[in-house]
C-alpha positions, 0 to 999 in steps of 0.5 A: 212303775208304769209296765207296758203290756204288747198290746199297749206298744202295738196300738201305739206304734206311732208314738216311737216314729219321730226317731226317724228324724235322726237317721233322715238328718244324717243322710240330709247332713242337717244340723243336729239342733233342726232334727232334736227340734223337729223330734220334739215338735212331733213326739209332743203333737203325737202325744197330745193327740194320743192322749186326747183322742181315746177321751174324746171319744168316750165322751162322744159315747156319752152324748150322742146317739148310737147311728152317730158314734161310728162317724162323729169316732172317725170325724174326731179323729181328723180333729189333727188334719183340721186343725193342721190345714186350717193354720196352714191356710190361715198362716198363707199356704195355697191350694196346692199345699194348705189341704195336703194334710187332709188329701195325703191323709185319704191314702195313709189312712187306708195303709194304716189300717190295713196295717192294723188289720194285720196285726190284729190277725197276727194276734189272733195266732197268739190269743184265743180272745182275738181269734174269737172275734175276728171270727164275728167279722162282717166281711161283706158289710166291711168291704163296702167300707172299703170300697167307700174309702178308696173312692173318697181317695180317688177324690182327693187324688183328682184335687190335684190336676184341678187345682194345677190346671185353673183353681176356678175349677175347684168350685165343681171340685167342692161341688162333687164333695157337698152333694156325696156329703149330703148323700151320706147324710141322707143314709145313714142318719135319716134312713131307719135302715142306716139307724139300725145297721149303724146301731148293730154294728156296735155289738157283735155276736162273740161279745153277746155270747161271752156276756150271756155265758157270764150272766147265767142268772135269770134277770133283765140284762140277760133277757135284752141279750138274749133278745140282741142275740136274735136280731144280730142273727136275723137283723132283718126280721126287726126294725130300729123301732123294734129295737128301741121300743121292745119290752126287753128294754123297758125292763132294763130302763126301769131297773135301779142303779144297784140291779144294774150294779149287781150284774156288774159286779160279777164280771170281769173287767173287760165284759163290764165295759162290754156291757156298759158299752151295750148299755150305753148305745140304747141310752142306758147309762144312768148308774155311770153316769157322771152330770151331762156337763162333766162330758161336754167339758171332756169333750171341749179339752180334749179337742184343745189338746188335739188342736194344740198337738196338731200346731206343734205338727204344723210346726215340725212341718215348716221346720222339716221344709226349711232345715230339711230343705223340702217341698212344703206341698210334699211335707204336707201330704206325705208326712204331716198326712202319716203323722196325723192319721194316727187316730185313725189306726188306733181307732180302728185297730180297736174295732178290730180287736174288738170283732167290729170289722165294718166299724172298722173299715167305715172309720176309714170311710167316714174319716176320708170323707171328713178328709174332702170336706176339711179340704173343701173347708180350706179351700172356701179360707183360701178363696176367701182371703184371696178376695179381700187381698 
């Protein structure tokens, strides 16, 4: 028998919203087989998705550097909007509708997880855990984020006016997104600065503690935790370089998988993962590891079962515009948009519960600017089947 704790139903809320469906019809008086299809098409999108996402993810940790992670999170999560937009391109919709998707999701993001961030502050009335990190909140470093995500959305939102006016237009519109891209880029994964805050914002100070409180007996591990402890605290008296290159964690790369596995074994099962997860952000992963394939082939399926969930969402799209007899332009960037920003809730409500409220925000951030470029994306499929009709 499968028990699901609170949390387990929290993070996955979205799951149980296509029985909004039912109510929507009664009022619409649409035949009762539309809303059981278009019920089905959503329930089976949002679970392929669901369970996609969480695997990907934890595949992504295994393969790419740790400046990396936080974006290639938030981009993996728009898999959903790609893929939605792309086969509405592709299938004929035009500029007002096939990136709508994309644009919509822009706002939707920044509701859902501001939603989540209030759940996570609920719990922390309830949970000593939860309370102690959301005590390790970066505020400052989070309302950047977030000011980063509302801009990304003002973007999106003058998309419309342009496109309505002359689509012409749209090739300054796109213009304005490559060079914010290219900005970003830039920054954060160029700088050493951008390195070092993006590696740093992985790990917060209560997981640190919690560890160190755990790990009492002098060894390697806890020397590099004691050493994260003091660049968490004064993060600009050391450089990236000084990160990756400190004797600390020389001592831990020459450790063997059964060291490693003995400071393990004594931990519970949360601060395992904490440490593994440490770990594998300065590329120590060796005692876990499965062979590099094992990863990219997750990684491969799991974007399959995103691409796939993200066509029966497309399918309940077309299905809501005719039975439900709605616009396709207004589907595309209220519904769709809500229904295929779930991975960015569940992603970042993760980072909260976990003391990461920069991550958090910037999941949001990066995610809208993946949104601009899939629109952009688009818009180049559209243009381009235009010319050879």
């Amino acid at each position: 028998m499968i028990k699901l704790s609170k949390n387990d139903i929290l993070e996955r809320w979205y799951l149980f919203s296509p029985i909004i469906v039912f109510p929507v019809s009664i009022f619409k008086q649409v035949d009762i087989q539309i809303a059981l299809r278009v019920f089905c098409f959503v329930l089976v999108g949002l679970l392929l998705i669901d369970f996609a996402v969480d695997r990907l993810t934890s595949s992504l940790r295994k393969i790419f550097k740790a400046w990396f992670l936080t974006s290639l999170l938030a981009f993996s999560t728009n898999l959903p909007e790609l893929s939605v937009t792309t086969i509405s391109a592709l299938k004929g919709d035009g500029f007002l509708v096939a990136p709508g998707a994309a644009l919509g999701s822009n706002f939707v993001n920044v509701l859902l997880v501001t939603l989540a961030l209030g759940i996570v502050f609920f719990l922390s009335f309830l949970s000593a855990s939860v309370k102690s990190a959301t005590k390790s909140f970066d505020y400052r470093g989070g309302l950047k984020q977030i000011g980063l995500a509302l801009f990304y959305g003002c973007i999106a939102v003058i998309y419309y006016p342009i496109a309505q006016a002359d689509t012409s237009y749209l090739a300054f519109w796109v213009l304005i997104v490559l060079t914010i891209v290219t900005i970003f880029g830039l920054t954060n994964f160029y700088s050493k600065q951008g390195k070092k805050i993006s590696l740093l914002s992985h790990i917060t100070v209560h997981t640190v503690n919690n560890l160190l409180d755990s790990i009492r007996e002098e060894n390697a591990v806890r020397d590099f935790l004691i050493y994260l402890n003091k660049v968490i605290a004064k993060p600009k008296d050391y450089s990236i370089d000084d990160l990756l290159a400190c004797q600390e964690l020389e001592a831990i790369k020459k450790l063997s998988d059964e060291e490693i596995e003995s400071v393990r074994s004594k931990l519970s099962k949360d601060l395992k993962d904490d440490l593994d997860e440490i770990l594998e952000l300065f590329g120590i992963s060796h005692h876990l590891d499965s062979p590099g394939y094992v990863y990219y082939l997750q990684a491969f399926i799991s974007v399959l079962f995103i691409a796939t969930g993200s066509y029966f969402l497309d399918l309940a799209g077309d299905l809501m515009s005719t039975g439900f007899n709605l616009n396709k332009g207004l589907i595309s960037f209220f519904v769709l948009s809500f229904l295929t920003s779930a991975g960015e809730f569940l992603t970042s409500y993760k980072f909260f519960m976990n003391g990461k409220f920069r991550d958090g925000w910037r999941n949001v951030a990066d995610s809208n600017l993946c949104n601009l470029l899939i629109a952009v994306f688009v818009v180049i499929i559209i243009s381009s089947k235009n010319l050879t009709n």
